[in-house]
FITIKE-62867 format. One record per atom (N, C-alpha, C): atom name; x, y, z. Coordinates in Angstrom, 2 decimals. Example, Ala and Ser with C-alpha at 12.3 -4.5 7.8 and 13.67 -1.06 7.14 Angstrom:
<sites>
+------+---------+---------+---------+
! tise !       x !       y !       z !
+------+---------+---------+---------+
!    N !   13.19 !   -5.69 !    7.80 !
!   CA !   12.30 !   -4.50 !    7.80 !
!    C !   13.20 !   -3.30 !    7.80 !
!    N !   12.85 !   -2.25 !    7.08 !
!   CA !   13.67 !   -1.06 !    7.14 !
!    C !   12.90 !    0.03 !    7.87 !
+------+---------+---------+---------+
</sites>
This chain:
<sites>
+------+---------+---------+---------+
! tise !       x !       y !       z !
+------+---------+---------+---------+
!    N !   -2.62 !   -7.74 !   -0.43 !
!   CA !   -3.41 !   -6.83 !   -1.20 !
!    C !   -2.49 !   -5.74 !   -1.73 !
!    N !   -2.42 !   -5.46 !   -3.16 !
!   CA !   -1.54 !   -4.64 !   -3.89 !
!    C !   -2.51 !   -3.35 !   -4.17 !
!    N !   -2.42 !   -2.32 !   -4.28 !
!   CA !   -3.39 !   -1.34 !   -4.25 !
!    C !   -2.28 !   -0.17 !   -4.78 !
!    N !   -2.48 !    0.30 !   -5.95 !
!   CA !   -2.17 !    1.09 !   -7.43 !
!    C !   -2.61 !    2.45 !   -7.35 !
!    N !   -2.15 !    3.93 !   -7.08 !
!   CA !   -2.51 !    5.20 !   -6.84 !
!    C !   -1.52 !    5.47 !   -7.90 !
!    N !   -2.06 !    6.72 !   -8.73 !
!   CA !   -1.47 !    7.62 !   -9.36 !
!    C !   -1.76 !    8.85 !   -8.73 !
!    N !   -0.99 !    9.71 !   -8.17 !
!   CA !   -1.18 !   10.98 !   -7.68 !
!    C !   -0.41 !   12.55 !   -8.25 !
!    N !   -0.51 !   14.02 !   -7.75 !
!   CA !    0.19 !   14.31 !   -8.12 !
!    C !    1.84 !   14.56 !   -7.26 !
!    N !    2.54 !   14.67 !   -7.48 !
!   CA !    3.91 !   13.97 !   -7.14 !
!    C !    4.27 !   14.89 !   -5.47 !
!    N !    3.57 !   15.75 !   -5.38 !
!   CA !    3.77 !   16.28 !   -3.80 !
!    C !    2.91 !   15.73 !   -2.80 !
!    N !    1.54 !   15.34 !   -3.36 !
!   CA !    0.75 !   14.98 !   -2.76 !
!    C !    1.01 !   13.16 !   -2.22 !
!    N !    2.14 !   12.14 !   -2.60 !
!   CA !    2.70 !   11.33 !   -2.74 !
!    C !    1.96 !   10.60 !   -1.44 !
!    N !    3.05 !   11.08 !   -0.52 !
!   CA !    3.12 !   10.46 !    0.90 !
!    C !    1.90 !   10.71 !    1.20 !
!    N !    1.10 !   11.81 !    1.19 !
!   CA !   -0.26 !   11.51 !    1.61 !
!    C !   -1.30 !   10.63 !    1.41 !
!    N !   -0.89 !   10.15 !    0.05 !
!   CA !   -2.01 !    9.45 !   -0.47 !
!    C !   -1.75 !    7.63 !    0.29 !
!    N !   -0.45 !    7.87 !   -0.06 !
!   CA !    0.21 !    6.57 !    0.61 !
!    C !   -0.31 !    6.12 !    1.93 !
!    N !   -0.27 !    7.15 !    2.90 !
!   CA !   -0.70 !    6.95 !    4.36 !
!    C !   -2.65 !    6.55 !    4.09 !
!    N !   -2.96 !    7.52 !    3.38 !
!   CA !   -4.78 !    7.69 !    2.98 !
!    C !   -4.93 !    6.37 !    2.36 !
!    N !   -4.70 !    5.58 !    1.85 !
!   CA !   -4.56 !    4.28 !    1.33 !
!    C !   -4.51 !    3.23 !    2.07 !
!    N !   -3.16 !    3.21 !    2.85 !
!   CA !   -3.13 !    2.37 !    4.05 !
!    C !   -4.69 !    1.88 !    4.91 !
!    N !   -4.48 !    3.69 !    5.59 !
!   CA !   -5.99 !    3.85 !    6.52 !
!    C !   -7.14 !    3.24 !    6.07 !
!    N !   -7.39 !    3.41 !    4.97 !
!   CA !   -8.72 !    3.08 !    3.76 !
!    C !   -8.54 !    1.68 !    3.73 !
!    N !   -7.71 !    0.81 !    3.95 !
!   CA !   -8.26 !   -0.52 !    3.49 !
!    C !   -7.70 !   -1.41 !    4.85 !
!    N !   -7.44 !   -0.76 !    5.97 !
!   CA !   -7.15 !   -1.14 !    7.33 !
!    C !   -8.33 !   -2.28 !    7.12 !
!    N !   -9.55 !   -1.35 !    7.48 !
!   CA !  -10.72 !   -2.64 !    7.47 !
!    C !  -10.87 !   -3.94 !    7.12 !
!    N !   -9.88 !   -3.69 !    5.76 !
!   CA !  -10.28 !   -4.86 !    4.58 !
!    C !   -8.88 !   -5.60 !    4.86 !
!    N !   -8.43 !   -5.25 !    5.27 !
!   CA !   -7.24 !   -6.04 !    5.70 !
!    C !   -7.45 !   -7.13 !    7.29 !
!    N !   -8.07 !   -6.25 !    7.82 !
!   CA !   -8.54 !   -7.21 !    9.06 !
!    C !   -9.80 !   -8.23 !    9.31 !
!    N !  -10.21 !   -7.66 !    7.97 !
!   CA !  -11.64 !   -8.79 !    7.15 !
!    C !  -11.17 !  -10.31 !    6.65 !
!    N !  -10.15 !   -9.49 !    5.99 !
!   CA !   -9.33 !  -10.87 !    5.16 !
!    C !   -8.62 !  -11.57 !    6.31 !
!    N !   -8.07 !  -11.58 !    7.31 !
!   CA !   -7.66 !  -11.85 !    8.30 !
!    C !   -8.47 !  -12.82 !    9.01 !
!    N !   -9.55 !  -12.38 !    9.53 !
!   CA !  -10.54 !  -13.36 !   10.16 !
!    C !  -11.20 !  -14.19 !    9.31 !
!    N !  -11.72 !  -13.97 !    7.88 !
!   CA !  -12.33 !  -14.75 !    7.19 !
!    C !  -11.09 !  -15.82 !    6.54 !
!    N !  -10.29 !  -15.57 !    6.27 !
!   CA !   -8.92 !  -16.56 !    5.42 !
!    C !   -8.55 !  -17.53 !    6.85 !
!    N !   -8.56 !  -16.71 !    8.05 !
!   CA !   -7.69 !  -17.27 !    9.45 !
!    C !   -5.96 !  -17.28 !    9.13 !
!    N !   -5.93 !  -16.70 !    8.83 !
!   CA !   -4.52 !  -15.57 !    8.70 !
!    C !   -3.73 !  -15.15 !    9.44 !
!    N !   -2.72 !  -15.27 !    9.73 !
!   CA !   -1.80 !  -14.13 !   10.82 !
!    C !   -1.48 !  -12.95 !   10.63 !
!    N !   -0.90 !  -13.16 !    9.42 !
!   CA !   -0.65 !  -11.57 !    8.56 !
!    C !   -0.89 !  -11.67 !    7.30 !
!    N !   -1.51 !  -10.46 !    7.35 !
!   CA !   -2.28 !   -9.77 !    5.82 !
!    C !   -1.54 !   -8.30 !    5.73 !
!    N !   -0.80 !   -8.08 !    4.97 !
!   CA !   -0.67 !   -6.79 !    4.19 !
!    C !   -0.69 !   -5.80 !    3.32 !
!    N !   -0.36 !   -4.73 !    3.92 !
!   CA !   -1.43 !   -3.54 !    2.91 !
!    C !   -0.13 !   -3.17 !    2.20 !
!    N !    0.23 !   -3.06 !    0.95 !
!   CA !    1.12 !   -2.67 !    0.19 !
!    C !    0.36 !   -1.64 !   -0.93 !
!    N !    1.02 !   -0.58 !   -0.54 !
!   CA !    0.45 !    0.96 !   -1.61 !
!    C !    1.77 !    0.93 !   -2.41 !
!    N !    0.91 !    1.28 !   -3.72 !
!   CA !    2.04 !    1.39 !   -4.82 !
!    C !    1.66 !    2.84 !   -5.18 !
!    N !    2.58 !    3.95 !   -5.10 !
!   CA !    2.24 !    5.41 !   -5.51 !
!    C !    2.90 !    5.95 !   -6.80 !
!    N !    2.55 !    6.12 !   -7.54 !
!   CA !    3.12 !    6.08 !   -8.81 !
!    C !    2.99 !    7.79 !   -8.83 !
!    N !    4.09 !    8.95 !   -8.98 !
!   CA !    4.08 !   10.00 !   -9.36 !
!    C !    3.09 !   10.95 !  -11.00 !
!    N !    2.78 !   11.74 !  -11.01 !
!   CA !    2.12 !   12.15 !  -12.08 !
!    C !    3.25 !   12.00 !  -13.21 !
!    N !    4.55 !   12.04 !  -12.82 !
!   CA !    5.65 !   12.13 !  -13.93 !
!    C !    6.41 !   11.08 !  -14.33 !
!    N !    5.81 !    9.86 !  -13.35 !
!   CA !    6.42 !    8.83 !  -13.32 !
!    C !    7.21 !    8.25 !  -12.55 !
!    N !    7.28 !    8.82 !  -11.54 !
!   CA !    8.48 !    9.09 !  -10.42 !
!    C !    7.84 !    7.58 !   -9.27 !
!    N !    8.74 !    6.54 !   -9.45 !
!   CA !    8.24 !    5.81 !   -8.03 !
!    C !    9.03 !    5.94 !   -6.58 !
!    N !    8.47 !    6.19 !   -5.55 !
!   CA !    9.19 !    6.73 !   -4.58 !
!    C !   10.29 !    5.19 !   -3.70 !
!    N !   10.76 !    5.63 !   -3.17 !
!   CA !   11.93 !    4.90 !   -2.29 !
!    C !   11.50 !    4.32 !   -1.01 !
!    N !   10.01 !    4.79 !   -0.52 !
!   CA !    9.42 !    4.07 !    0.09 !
!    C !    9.26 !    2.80 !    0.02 !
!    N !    9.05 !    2.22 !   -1.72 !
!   CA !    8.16 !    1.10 !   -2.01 !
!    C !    9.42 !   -0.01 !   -1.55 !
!    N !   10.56 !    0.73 !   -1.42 !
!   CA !   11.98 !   -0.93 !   -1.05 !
!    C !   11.28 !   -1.71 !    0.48 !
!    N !   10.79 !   -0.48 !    1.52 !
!   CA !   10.01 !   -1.06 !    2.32 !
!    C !    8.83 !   -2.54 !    1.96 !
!    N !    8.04 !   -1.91 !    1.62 !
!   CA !    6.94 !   -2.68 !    1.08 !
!    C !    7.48 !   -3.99 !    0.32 !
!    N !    8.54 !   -3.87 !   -0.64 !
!   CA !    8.99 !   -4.72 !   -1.22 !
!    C !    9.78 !   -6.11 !   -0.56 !
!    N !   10.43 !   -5.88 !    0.62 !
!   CA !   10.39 !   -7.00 !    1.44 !
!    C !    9.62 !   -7.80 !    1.55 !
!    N !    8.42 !   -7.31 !    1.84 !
!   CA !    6.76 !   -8.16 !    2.34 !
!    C !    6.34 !   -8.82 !    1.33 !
!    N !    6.73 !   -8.85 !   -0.39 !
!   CA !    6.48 !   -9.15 !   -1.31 !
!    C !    7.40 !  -10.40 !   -1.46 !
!    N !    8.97 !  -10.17 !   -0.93 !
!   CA !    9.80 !  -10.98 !   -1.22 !
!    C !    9.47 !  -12.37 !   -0.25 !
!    N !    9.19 !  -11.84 !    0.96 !
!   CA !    8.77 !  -13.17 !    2.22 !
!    C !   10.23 !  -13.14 !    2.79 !
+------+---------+---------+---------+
</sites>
């Protein structure tokens, strides 16, 4: 699950973590209903100025496999 925030650029990391939390549920939904091992939550935080943070190299592994 890819999940797309535009925020403003201090507020970044917060939203990132608030995102995560917020679709915990839906991540452990998809899990039992698919029969899944791992399901992940990947937040994409896009700055008000355009700025993408250095976090996302994390996340970007999980994309690569």
């Amino acid at each position: 699950m890819i999940n797309v925030a535009i925020c403003g650029d201090i507020r970044a990391l917060e939203k990132e973590i608030g995102e995560i939390v917020k679709y915990g549920p839906v991540k452990d939904e998809i899990s039992l209903l698919w029969y899944m091992q791992k399901v992940f939550i990947i937040p994409v935080v896009v700055g008000v100025l355009g700025v993408v943070y250095t976090r996302y190299q994390k996340y970007w592994n999980y994309v690569e496999g």
